[in-house]
C-alpha positions in Angstrom: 36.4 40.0 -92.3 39.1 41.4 -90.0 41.7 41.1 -93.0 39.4 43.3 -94.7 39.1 45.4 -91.7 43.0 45.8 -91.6 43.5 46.7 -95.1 40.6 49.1 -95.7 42.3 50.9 -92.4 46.1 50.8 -94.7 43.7 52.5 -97.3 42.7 54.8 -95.4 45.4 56.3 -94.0 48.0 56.2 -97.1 45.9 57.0 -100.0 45.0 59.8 -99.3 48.7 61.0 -100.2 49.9 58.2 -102.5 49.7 60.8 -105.2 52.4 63.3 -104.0 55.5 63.7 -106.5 58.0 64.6 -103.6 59.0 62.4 -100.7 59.3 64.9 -97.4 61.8 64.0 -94.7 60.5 60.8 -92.5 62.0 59.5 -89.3 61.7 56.2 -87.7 61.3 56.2 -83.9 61.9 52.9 -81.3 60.5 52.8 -77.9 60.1 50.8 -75.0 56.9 51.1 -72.6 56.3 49.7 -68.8 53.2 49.9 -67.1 50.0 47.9 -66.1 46.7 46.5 -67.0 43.7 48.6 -66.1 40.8 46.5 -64.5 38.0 48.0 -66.2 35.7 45.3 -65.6 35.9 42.4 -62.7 35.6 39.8 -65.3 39.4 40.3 -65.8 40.7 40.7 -62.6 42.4 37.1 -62.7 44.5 38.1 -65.6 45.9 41.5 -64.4 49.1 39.3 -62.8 52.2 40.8 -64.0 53.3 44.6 -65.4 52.9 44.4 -69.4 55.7 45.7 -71.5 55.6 46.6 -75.2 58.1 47.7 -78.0 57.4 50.3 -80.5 58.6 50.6 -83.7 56.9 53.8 -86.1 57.1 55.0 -89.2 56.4 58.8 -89.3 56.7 61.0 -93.0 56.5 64.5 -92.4 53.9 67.2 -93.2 54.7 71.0 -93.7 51.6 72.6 -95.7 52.3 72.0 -99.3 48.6 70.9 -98.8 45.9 73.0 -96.7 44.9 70.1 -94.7 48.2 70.0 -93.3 48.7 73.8 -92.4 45.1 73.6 -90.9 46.7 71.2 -87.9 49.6 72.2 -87.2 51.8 69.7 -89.7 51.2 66.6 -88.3 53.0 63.5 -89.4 51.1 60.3 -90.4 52.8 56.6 -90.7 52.8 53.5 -89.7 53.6 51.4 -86.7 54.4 48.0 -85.3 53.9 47.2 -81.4 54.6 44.1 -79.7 52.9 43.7 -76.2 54.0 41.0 -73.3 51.0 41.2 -71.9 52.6 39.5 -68.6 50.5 36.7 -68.2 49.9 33.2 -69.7 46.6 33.1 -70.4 46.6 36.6 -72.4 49.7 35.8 -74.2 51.4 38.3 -76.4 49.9 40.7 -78.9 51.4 41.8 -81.9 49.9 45.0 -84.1 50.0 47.0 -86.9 48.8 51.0 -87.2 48.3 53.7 -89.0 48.3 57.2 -87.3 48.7 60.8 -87.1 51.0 62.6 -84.8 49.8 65.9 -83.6 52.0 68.5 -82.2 52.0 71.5 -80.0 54.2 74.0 -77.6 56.5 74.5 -80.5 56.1 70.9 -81.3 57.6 69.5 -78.3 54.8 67.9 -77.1 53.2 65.3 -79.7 49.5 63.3 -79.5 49.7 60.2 -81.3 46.5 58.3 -82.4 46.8 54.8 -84.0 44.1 52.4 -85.0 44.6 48.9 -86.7 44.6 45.2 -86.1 46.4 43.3 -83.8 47.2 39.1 -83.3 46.8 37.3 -80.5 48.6 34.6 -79.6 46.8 32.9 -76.9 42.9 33.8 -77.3 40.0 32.0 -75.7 39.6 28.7 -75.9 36.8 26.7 -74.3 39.5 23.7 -73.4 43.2 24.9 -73.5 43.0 28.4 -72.2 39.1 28.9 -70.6 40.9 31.2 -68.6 41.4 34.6 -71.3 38.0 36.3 -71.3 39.7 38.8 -73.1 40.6 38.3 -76.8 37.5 36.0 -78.3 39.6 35.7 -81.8 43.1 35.6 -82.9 42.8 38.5 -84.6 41.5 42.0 -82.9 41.3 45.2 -83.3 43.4 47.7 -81.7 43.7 51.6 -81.1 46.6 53.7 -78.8 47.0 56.7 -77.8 50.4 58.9 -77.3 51.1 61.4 -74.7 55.3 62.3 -75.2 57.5 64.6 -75.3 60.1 65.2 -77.8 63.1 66.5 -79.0 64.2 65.8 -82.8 67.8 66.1 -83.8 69.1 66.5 -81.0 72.7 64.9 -81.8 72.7 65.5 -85.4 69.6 63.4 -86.4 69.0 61.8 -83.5 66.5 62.7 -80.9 64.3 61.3 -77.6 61.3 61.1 -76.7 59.1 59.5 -73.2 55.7 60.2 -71.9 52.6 57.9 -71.5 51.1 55.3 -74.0 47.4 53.8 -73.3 46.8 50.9 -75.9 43.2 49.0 -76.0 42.5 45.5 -77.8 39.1 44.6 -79.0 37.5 42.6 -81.8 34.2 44.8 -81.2 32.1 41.6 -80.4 32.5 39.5 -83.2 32.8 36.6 -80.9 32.7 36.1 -77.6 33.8 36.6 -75.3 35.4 40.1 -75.6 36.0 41.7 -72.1 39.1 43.3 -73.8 41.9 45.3 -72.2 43.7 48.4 -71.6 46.9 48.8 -70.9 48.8 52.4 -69.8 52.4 52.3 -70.3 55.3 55.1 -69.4 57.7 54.8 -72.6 61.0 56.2 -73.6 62.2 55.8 -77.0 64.9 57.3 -79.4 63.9 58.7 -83.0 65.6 59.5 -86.4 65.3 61.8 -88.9 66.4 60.4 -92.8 65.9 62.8 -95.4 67.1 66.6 -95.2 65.1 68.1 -92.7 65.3 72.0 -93.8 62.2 72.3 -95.2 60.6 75.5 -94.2 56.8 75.2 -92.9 54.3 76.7 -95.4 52.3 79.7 -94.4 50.0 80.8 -96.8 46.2 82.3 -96.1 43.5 79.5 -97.3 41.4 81.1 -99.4 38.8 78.7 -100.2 35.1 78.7 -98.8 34.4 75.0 -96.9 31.2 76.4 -96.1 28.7 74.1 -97.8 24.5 74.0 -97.8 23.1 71.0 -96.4 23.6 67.9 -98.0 21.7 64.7 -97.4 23.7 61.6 -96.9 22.7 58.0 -97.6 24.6 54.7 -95.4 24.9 51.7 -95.3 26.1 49.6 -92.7 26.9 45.7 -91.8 29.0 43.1 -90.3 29.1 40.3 -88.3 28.8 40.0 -84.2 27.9 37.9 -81.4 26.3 38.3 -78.1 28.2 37.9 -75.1 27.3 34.9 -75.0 29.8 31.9 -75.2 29.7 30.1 -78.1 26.4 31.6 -79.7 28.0 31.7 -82.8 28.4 34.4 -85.1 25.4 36.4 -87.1 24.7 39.6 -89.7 23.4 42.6 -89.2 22.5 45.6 -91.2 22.1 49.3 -90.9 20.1 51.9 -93.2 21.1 55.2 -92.2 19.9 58.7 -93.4 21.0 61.9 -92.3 21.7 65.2 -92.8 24.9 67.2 -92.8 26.1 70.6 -92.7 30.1 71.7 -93.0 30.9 74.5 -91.1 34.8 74.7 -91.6 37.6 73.6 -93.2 37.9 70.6 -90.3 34.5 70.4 -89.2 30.9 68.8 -89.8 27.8 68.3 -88.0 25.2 65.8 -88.9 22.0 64.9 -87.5 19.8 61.6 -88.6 17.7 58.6 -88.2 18.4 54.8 -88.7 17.1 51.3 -88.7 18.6 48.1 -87.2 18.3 44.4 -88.3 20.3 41.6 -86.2 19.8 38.0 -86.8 22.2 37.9 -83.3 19.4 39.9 -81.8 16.8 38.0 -82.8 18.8 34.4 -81.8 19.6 36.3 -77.9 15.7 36.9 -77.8 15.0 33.5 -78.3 17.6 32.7 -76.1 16.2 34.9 -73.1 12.5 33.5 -73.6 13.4 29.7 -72.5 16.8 30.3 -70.4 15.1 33.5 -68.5 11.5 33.1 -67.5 12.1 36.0 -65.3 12.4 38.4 -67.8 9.0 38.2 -68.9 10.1 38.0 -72.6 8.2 35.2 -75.2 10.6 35.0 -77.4 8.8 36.3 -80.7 9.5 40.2 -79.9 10.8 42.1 -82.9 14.0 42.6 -83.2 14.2 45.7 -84.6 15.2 48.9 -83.5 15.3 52.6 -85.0 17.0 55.4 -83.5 18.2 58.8 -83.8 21.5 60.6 -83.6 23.7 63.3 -83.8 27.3 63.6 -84.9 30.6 65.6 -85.4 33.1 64.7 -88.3 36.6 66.1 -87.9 38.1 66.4 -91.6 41.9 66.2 -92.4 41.7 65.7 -96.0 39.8 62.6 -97.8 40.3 60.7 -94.5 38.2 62.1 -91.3 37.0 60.7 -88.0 33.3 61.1 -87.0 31.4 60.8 -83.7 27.7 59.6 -83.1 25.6 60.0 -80.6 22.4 58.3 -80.4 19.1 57.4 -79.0 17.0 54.1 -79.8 12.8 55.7 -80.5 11.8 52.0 -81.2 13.3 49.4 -78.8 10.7 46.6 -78.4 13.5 44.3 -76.3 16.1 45.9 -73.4 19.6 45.1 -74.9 22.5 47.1 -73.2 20.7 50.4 -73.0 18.1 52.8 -74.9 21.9 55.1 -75.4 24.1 54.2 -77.8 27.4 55.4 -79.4 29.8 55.3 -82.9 33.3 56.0 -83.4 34.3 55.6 -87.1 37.2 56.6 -89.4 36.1 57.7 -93.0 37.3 58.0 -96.3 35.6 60.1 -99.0 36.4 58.2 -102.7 35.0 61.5 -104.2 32.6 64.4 -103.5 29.6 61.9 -103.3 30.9 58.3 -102.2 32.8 57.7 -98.8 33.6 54.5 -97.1 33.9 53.9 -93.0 35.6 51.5 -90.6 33.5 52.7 -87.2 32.6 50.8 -83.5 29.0 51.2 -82.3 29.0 50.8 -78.5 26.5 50.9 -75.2 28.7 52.8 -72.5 31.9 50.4 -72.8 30.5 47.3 -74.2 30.9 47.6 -78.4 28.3 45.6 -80.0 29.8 45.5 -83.7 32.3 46.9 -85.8 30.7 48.4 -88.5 31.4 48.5 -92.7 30.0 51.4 -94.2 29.0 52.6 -97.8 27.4 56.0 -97.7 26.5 58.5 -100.5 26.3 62.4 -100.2 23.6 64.0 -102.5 24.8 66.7 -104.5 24.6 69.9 -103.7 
């Protein structure tokens, strides 16, 4: 699953583009980062020991409004990159990942916002008799999302330019096995970058005269995966999601939706079972459903076929207490055509994810 993960996310990113005649400029940057661990949750307080370091390595082909998308923010760059954390500390071991991202830029594009989601191995994860210690990484493999803060200067001796600013990086495999306590890391980096390609390409400017303004559509979803409870060694199970909802576009980036869904979880209904003989106290049987249906509202920011969306929701039915009524979903879409789209997204409670979620949805035409 998380190889499928990994390349629907490579997908995602490059597709989107693979059909463009001309090759734009590109650069490659290098960078070194210093910083710490953030102790977001006690249980891995033992493992914050030593300050983690990583090395960058990215990709970046440049944008500059041959298509609308493009002009709309600002010509970003997109890419690919490769990061390889010392996490400083035995038990964690190192991490190594792959990315795609977007580079953002503003104040006359000295200042850049990077955003990069992918997988990531583990070298060291949990393991019940050689390292009980990492209550981190439950799997080799995890997934992986930074975020870039820098400042930078292109071509600043000839094709060469610098960069520094701050890098936070966070490793998850969204509770596919436990345990998954996770970690983020915030890192101060410096780096040098390169510009290949002749770089004299004037920025487009031209007024975007189409109408994104669309009636409602309805749109059809669904979701699955595997996950575990946080639990240790309670295995892996299924789950499923039927999702309806409704959305409106209101601009060329933007999209609201509003809808209603149903969940099944053979994990769920195993932790119920669970709670009924380990936890008299609760008061639970063991035989509740495990069901739930909830509500939600969204926001889906649209770069071109790929766009990231937002949930939040509420659960109406909820027989059994598991993390909280609240709930929310961070995804990363791509539309195949005008009716089919397929997502990579996290549903969480607060800071503890509870699945990464597979989607296949279906807009109704218009």
């Amino acid at each position: 699953m998380n190889r499928f993960i990994s390349l629907l996310l490579g997908v995602l990113f490059f597709s989107a583009n693979a059909q463009e005649e001309k090759v734009n400029p590109f650069s490659i940057t290098a960078s070194y980062g210093y910083g710490t661990l953030l102790e977001h949750s006690p249980d891995i307080g033992h493992l914050i020991t030593a300050h983690p370091t990583v090395l960058f390595v990215s990709y970046d082909r440049k944008t500059f409004g041959d298509d609308n998308w493009s002009q709309a923010f600002n010509y970003p760059d997109f890419g690919a990159s490769f990061a390889y954390q010392n996490t400083g500390n035995v038990s964690l071991g190192d991490l190594y990942g792959l990315y795609g991202h977007f580079n953002f830029y503003f104040f006359q594009r000295h200042l850049m916002l990077g955003l990069g989601t992918g997988m990531a191995y583990a070298t060291n994860p949990y393991d019940a008799d050689d390292n009980f210690r990492n209550t981190a990484y439950g799997t080799r493999f995890t997934g992986s999302t930074y975020i870039k803060l820098v400042g930078k200067k292109e071509q600043l001796l000839e094709n060469l330019g610098v960069e520094g600013g701050l890098t936070l990086i966070h490793y998850s495999n969204g509770n596919f096995k436990a345990p998954n306590n996770s970690t983020n890391s915030v890192l101060f980096n410096v780096g040098l970058n390169y510009v290949l390609g002749k770089d004299n390409k004037a920025y487009i400017q031209k007024e975007d005269s189409t109408s994104y303004r669309e009636p409602i559509r309805l749109v059809a979803a669904l979701r699955g995966g595997f996950h575990s409870s946080d639990v240790i060694g309670s295995g892996q199970y299924p789950f499923y999601i039927i999702t309806g909802m409704a959305e409106k576009r209101l601009s060329r980036k933007s999209a609201v939706q509003a809808g209603a869904e149903i969940f099944f979880s053979e994990m769920l209904e195993e932790f119920i079972r669970y709670r009924g003989i380990a936890f008299p106290e609760d008061n639970i049987q063991g035989d509740e459903d495990a069901k739930r249906a909830g509500i939600f509202i969204g926001y889906r920011l649209i770069f071109n076929k790929i766009s990231t969306y937002a949930n939040a929701g509420y659960y109406v039915y909820y027989p059994v207490d598991f993390e909280g009524r609240f709930y929310t979903r961070l995804g990363l879409q791509y539309d195949i055509n005008d009716q089919w789209f397929t997502s990579v997204s996290v549903k969480s409670h607060a800071a503890n994810a509870e699945a990464v979620e597979l989607t296949l949805g279906y807009r109704f035409k218009k």
